[in-house]
C-alpha positions in Angstrom: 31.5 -63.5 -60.2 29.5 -60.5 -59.5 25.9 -61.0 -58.8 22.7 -58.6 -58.2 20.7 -60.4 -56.0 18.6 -60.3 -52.2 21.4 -62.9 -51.2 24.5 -65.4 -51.4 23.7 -68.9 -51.7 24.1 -72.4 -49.6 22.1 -75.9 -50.1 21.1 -78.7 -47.4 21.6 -82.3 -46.8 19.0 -84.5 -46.4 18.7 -87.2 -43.5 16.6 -90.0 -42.4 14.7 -89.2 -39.3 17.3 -89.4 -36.3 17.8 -92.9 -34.5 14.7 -93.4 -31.9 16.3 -94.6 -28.5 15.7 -96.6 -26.0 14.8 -97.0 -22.3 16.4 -94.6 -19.7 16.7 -93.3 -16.4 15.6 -89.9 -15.2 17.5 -86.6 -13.8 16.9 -83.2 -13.9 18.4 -80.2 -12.4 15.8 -78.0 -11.8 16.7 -74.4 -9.3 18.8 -76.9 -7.4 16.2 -79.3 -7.3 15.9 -82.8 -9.0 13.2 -83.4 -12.0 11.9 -85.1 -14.3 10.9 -83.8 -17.9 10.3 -85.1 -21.4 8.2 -84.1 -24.6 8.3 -84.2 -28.5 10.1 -81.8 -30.8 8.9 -80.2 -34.5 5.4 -78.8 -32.4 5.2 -75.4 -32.8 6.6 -73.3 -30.0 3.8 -73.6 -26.8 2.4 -71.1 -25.2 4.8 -70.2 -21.9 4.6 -72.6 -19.1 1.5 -74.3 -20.8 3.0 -77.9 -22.2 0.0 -78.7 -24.1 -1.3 -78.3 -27.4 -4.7 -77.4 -26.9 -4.1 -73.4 -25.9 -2.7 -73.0 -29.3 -5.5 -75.2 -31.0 -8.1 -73.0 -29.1 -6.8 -69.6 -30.2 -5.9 -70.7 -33.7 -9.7 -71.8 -34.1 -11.3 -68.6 -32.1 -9.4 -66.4 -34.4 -10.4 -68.4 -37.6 -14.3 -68.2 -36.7 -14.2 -64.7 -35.7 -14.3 -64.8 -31.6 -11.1 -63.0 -30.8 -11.0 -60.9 -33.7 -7.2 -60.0 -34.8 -4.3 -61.8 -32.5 -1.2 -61.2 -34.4 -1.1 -64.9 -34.7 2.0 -65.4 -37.2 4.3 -64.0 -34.3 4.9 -66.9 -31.8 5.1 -68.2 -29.3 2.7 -66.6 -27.3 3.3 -65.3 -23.7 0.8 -65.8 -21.5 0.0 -62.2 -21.3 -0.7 -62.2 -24.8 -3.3 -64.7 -24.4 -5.2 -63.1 -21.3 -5.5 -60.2 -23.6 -6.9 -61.9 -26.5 -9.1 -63.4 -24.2 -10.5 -60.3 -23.1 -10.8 -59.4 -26.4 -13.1 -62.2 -27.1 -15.3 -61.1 -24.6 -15.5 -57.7 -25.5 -16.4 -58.7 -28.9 -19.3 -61.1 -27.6 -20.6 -58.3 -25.5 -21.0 -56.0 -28.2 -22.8 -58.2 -30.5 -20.0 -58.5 -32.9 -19.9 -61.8 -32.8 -22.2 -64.7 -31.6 -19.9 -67.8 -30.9 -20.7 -71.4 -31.3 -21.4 -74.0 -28.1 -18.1 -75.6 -29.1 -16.2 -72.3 -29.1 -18.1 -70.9 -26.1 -16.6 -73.7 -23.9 -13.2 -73.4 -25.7 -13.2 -69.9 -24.4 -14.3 -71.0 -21.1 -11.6 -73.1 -20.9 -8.9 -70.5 -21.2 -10.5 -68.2 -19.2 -9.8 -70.8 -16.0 -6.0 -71.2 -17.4 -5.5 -68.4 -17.3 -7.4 -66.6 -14.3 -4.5 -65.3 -12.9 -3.8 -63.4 -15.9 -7.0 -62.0 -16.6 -7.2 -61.0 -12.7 -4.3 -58.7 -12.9 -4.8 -57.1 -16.9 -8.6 -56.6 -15.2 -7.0 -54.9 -11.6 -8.5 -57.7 -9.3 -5.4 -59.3 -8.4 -1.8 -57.5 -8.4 0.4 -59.7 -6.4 3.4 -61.9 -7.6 3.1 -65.3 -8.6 5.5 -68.2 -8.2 4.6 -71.7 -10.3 6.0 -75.1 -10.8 4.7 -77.3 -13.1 5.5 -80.9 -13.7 4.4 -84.0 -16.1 5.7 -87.0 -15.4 4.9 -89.3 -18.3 5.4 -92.5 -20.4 5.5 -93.0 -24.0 6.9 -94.1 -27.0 8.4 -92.4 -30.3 7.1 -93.2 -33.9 9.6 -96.4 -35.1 10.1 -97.5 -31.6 7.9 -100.0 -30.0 9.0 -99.6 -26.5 7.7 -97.2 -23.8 9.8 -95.3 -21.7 9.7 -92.8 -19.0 10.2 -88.9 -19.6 9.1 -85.8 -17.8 8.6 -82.4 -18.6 9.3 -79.8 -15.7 9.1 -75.7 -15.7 8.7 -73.0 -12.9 7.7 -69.5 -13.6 7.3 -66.6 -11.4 5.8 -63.1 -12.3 5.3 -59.8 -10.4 2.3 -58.7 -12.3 3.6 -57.5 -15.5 6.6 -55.9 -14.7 9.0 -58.9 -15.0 8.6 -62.6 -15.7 11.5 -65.3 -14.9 11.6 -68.8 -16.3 12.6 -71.8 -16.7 12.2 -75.0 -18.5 13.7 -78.2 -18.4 13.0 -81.5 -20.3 14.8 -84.9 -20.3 14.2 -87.8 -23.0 15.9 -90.7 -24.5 16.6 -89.3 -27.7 19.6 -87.4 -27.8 19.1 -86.7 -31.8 16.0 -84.8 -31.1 16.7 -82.6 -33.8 16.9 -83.4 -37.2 20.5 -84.1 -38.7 20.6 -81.9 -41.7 23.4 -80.2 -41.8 27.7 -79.7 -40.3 28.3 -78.4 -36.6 31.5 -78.2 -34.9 29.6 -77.8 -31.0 27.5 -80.6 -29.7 23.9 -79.8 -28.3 23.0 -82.2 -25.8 25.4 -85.0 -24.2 23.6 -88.1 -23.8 23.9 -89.6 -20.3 22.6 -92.7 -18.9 20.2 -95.0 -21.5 20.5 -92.3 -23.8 18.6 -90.1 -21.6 19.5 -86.6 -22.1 18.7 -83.4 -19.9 17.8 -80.0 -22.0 17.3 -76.5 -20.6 15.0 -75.9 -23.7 13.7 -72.1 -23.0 15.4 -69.9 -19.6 15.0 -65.9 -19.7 14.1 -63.3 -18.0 11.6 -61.0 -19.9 10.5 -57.5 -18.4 8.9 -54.2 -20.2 10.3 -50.9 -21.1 8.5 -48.2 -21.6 6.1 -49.6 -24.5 8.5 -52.1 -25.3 9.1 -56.0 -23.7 12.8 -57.4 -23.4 13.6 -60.4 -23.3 17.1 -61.9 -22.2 18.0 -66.0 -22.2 16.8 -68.4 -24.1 13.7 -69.3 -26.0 12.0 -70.2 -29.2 10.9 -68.3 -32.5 8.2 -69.1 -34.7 7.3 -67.0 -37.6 4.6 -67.5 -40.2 1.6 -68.6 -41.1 1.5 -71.9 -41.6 0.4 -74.7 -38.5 2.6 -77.6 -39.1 5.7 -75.8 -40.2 7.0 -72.1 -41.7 9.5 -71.5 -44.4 11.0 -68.1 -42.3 11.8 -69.5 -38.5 10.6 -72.8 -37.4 10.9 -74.7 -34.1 12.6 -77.2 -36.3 15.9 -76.1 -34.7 17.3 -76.3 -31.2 15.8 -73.0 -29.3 18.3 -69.8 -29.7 20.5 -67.9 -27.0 19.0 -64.6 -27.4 18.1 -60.5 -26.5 14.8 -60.0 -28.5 12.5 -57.0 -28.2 8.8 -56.5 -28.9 6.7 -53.9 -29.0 3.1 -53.2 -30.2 1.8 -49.9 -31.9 -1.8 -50.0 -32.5 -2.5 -52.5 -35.0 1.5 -53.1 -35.8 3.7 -55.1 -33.7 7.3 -55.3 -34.1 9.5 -57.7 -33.3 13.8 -58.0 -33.3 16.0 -60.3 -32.1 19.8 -61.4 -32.1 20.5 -64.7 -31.7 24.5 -66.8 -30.9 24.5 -69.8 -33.3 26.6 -72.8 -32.9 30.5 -72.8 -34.5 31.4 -74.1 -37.8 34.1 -75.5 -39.3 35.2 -73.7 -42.5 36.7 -76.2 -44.4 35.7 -74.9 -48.1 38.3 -76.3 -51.6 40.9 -74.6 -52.4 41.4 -72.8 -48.8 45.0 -72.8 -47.1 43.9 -73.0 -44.0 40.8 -73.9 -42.1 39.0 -72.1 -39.3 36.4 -72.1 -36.9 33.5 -69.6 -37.5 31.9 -67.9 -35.1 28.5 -67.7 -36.0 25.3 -65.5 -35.4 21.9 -64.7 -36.5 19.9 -61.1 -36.2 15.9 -60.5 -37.1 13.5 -57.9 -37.8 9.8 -58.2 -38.2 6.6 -56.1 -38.7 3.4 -57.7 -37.8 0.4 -55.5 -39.2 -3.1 -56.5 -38.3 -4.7 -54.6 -41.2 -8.5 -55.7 -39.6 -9.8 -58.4 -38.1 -9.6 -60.5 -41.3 -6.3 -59.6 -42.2 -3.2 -60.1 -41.0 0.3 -59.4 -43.3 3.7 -59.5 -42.0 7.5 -58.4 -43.7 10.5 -60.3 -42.3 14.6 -59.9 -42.7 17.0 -61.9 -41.0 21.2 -62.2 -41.3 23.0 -64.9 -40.6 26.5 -64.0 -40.5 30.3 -65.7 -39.2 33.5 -66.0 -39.6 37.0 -66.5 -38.0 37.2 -64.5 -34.8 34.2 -62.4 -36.2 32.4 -61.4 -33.4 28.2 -59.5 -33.2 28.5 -56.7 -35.7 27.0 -53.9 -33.9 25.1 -52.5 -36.8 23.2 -55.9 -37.0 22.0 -54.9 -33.6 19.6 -52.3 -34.9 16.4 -53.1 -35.3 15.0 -50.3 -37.7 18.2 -50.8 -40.0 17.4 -52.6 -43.3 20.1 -55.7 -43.1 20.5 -55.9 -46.9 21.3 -52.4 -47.6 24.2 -52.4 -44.5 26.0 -55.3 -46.3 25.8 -54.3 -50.0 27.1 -51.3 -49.1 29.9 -52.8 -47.2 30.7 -55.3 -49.7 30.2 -58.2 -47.3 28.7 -61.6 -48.3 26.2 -62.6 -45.1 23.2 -64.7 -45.9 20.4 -62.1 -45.7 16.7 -63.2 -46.3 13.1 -61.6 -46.7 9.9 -63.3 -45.5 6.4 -61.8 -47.1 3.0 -63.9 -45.2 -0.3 -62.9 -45.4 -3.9 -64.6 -44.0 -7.0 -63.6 -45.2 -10.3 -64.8 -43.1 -13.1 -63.8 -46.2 -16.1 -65.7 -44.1 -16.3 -66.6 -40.6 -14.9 -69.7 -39.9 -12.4 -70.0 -43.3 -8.8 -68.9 -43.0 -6.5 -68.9 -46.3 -2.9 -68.1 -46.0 0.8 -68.2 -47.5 4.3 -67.3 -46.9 7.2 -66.4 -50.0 10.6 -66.5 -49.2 13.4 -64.7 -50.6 16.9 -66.3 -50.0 17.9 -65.1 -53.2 16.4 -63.4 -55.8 17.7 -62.3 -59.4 16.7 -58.6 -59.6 19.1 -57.7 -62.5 20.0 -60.1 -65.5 22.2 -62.4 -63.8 23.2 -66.4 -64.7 22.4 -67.7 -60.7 19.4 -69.0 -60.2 16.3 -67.9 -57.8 16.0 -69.6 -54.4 13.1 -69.6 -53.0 10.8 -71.1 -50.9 6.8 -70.7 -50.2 3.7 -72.4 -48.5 0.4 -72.2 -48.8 -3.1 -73.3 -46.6 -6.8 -73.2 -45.7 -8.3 -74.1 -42.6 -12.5 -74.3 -43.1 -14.1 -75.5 -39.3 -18.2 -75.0 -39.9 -18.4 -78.6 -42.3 -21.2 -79.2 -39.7 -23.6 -77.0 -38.3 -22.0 -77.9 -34.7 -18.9 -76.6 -36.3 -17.1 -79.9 -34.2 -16.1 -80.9 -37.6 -13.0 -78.9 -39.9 -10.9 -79.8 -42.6 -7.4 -78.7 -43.0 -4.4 -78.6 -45.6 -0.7 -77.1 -46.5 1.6 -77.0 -48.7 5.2 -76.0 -48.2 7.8 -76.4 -51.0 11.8 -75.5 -50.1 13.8 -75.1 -53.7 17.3 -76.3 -54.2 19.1 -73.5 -53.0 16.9 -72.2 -50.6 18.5 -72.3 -46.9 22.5 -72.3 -48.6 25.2 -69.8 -48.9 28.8 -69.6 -50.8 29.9 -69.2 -47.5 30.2 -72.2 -45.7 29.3 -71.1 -42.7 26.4 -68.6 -43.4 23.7 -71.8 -44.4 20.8 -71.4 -42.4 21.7 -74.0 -39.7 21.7 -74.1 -36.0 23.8 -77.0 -34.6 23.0 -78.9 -38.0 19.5 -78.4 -37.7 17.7 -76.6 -40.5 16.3 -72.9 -39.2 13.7 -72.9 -41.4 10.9 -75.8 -42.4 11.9 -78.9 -41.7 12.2 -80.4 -45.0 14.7 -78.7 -45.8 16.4 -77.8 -49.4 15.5 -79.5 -52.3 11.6 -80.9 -51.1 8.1 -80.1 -50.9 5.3 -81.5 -48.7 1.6 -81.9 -48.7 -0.3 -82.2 -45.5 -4.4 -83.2 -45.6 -6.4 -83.3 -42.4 -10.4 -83.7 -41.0 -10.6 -83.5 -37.1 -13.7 -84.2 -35.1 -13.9 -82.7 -31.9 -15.4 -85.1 -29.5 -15.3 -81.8 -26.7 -12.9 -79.4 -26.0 -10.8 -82.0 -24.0 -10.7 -84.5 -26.9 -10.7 -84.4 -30.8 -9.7 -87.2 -33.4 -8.1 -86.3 -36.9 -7.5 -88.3 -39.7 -4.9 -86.9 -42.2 -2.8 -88.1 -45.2 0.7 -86.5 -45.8 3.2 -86.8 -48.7 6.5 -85.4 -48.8 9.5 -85.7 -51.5 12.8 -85.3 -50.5 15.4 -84.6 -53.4 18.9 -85.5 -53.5 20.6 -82.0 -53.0 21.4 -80.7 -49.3 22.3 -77.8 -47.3 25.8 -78.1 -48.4 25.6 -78.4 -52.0 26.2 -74.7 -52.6 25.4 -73.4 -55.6 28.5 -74.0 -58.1 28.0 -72.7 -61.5 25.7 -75.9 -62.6 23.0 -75.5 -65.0 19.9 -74.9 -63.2 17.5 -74.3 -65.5 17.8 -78.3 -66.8 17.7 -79.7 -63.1 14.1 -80.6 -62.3 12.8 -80.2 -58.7 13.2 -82.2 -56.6 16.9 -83.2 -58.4 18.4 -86.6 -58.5 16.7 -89.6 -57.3 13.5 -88.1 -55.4 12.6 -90.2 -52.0 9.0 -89.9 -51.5 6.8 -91.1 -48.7 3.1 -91.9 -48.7 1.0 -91.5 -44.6 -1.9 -92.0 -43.9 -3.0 -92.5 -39.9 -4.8 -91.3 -37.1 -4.3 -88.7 -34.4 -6.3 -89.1 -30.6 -5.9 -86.1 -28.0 -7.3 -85.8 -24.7 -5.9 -83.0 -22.7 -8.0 -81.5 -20.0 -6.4 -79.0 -18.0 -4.9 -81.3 -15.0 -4.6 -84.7 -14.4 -4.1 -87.3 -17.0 -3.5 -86.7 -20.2 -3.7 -89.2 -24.1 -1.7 -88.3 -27.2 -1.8 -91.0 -29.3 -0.9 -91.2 -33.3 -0.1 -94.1 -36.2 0.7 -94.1 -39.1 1.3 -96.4 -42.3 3.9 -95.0 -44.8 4.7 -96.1 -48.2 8.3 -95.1 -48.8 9.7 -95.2 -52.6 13.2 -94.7 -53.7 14.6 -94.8 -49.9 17.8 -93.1 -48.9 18.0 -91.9 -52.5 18.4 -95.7 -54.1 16.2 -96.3 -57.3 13.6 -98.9 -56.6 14.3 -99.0 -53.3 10.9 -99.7 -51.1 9.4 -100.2 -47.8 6.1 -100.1 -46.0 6.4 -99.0 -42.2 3.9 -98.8 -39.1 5.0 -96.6 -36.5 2.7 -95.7 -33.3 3.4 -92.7 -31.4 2.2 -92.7 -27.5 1.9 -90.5 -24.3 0.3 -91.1 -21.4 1.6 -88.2 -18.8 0.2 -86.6 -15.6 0.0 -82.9 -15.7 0.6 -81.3 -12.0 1.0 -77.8 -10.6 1.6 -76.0 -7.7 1.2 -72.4 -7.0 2.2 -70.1 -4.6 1.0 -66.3 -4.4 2.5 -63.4 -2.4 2.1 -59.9 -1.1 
């Protein structure tokens, strides 16, 4: 069958959160060197060497009251470079009168500024010589569902020679070998769990250095793209990290951004094949980032995901100017191609609305497929009081059936079986509500309420001919979970650090059975020691 559309289609396959484990013992192999290292996945991407939520808190909230002015914050994760600038930035804008910040956001700005001194000593010409860190959190805690605490670490070291080349490396270990969510087929296996289920993960290693206006970078790291601040319906962190060569470069008030990534191999075990295969698999990305002013930010996405038997990087998928969608229409091949449109809009100081649409495939001629699509939506307002300590947050992010699938097996948007994209997956939507009181810059306390429904179709249910104007959304029997809880943070810069978080969840229809119920408390605790050592050279 013939079809006119922005894609090919594949579905995903829903699972129960992955098996929380147990007590461990600790190794790490870090530059020949034994650590320790631990931390929680589905955060967004942190900034580098900075294991902490609070630097992205603080620029997300500077940005939506008006201190730093545009960011490009929808392009992530952040170097630390990045930061130092928007942090001069800030200043600038404070010195000229164009903005007056609150007491809250003045010591939030503060704050960064004695993060990230070096930084701002070499972008300002005080300080030129190169840099070698280690950093280190030893830590105890426990996962949501699992009421014992273990021991985990977090351990990085990064080294710089002023701007012209950063190395690093980052290693965590954990007793949760299913860190990821299950969601999908893979023939390669991530992480290999050692003693007490403990397992040791070289989450994000590259070497990143400029050219000319451009910055390479060669390893391995994360990609987060969107708008969104629990989630994004483009690239999440909701995947393992990629293998990667990715190139950025800024132009004024447009940055772009392209990468190309090695996925894990699939089986290709389809009906009615003769024979089965193992695909080789691979993903390439393009991406404009336009600040239009300093209340608007829009950005345009494509990315291919692409495989096959012995198929190996196809060099035209390499380019980062050429428009993926036109290269295979035009060669008649069937890769999973998708476009991502975001925008954010800050009308008033202090209020941020934003959304993101995206295209997996989309019926531009008169065609008997259906559209798959997925989209999210938010609002951020922080001046409730006149201390502006008090904001209230929500979003919205809905994944249709066939969103994230493919007719070919092994183009669904998957890495190691791990959904690329929001982590819902196919065939669900979620609702997130949230008020947070910031006690100080160190310290805030949120109460939130979340919903989320999970239908019955997968990443594998491709889309086969069904009728899909007469299947509701979510299809089948819909799981759907009530929460409402509590979230406590206290992360000063060194030293001991609090992240604590529970939750009680309603849960109707479980695992897809009619009827089906449960009420469940689950606690969520970290107690950790944040250390560094620095050493700076000639």
């Amino acid at each position: 069958m013939e079809s006119h559309s922005l894609s090919s289609y594949t579905s995903p396959l829903k699972a129960d959160s992955p098996p929380l484990r147990r007590v461990g013992f600790l190794v790490f192999w870090f530059s020949g060197v034994l650590l320790f290292a631990g931390g929680y996945a589905n955060a967004l991407p942190n900034v580098t060497f900075h294991f902490d939520t609070w630097v992205d808190f603080a620029l997300q909230r500077l940005e939506t009251d008006g201190v730093t002015g545009g960011i490009h914050r929808h392009t992530r994760p952040w170097t630390r470079w990045q930061v130092a600038q928007a942090i001069l930035q800030a200043e600038d804008r404070i010195a000229r009168g164009v903005v007056e910040p609150s007491q809250i956001n003045q010591q939030f700005l503060e704050k960064l500024k004695r993060e990230f001194k070096s930084e701002l000593a070499v972008l300002t010409g005080a300080e030129s010589a190169p840099r070698f860190r280690m950093r280190a959190a030893p830590q105890l805690r426990s996962r949501r569902g699992d009421a014992e605490l273990a021991p985990a670490f977090e351990g990085a070291f990064y080294y710089d020679a002023g701007r012209h080349i950063t190395l690093y490396q980052e290693f965590e270990t954990e007793n949760s070998p299913e860190k990821y969510p299950i969601q999908g087929r893979t023939a390669d296996q991530r992480l290999e769990p050692w003693r007490g289920d403990y397992t040791g993960d070289f989450k994000r290693v590259y070497v990143r250095f400029p050219v000319s206006k451009f910055e390479v970078l060669i390893g391995r790291d994360q990609i987060f793209w969107g708008t969104g601040f629990r989630g994004a319906v483009g690239i999440s962190d909701n995947s393992p990290p990629f293998d990667l060569i990715l190139l950025t470069g800024q132009f004024g008030q447009i940055k772009g951004t392209a990468f190309t990534a090695q996925l894990d191999r699939m089986w290709h075990d389809q009906d009615g094949l003769e024979r089965r295969y193992l695909a080789d698999r691979y993903l390439s990305g393009h991406r404009l980032d336009w600040q239009v002013n300093d209340r608007i930010e829009v950005g345009i996405s494509e990315t291919i995901l692409y495989g096959g038997d012995s198929r190996g990087v196809e060099w035209q998928y390499l380019n980062p100017i050429l428009p993926y969608y036109a290269s295979q229409f035009n060669a008649d091949t069937d890769d999973n191609v998708m476009f991502l449109l975001e925008g954010a809009i800050r009308p008033i100081n202090g209020l941020r609305l934003y959304g993101e649409w995206l295209i997996d495939d989309f019926q531009y001629v008169d065609s008997d497929d259906p559209n798959a699509v997925a989209w999210l939506a938010g609002a951020a307002w922080n001046r409730l009081l006149a201390s502006q300590k008090l904001s209230i947050r929500g979003e919205y992010a809905r994944v249709n059936r066939w969103a994230y699938t493919h007719l070919v097996q092994e183009n669904q948007f998957t890495h190691f079986g791990s959904i690329i994209g929001h982590r819902i997956g196919t065939d669900a939507d979620t609702f997130y509500l949230e008020g947070e009181y910031l006690i100080n810059v160190d310290a805030r306390v949120a109460l939130f309420y979340e919903f989320e429904r999970q239908g019955e179709a997968g990443v594998e249910d491709r889309y086969r001919n069904e009728d899909f104007e007469s299947i509701p959304f979510p299809s089948g029997v819909v799981e759907r979970r009530d929460s409402i809880g509590i979230h406590l943070v206290y992360e000063p810069l060194r030293a001991w650090q609090l992240n604590l978080t529970y939750q009680h969840s309603r849960i109707k229809n479980r695992n897809h059975h009619r009827g089906a119920r449960r009420h469940r408390d689950e606690l969520e605790f970290r107690l950790r020691y944040l250390w560094e050592y620095r050493l700076t050279g000639s």
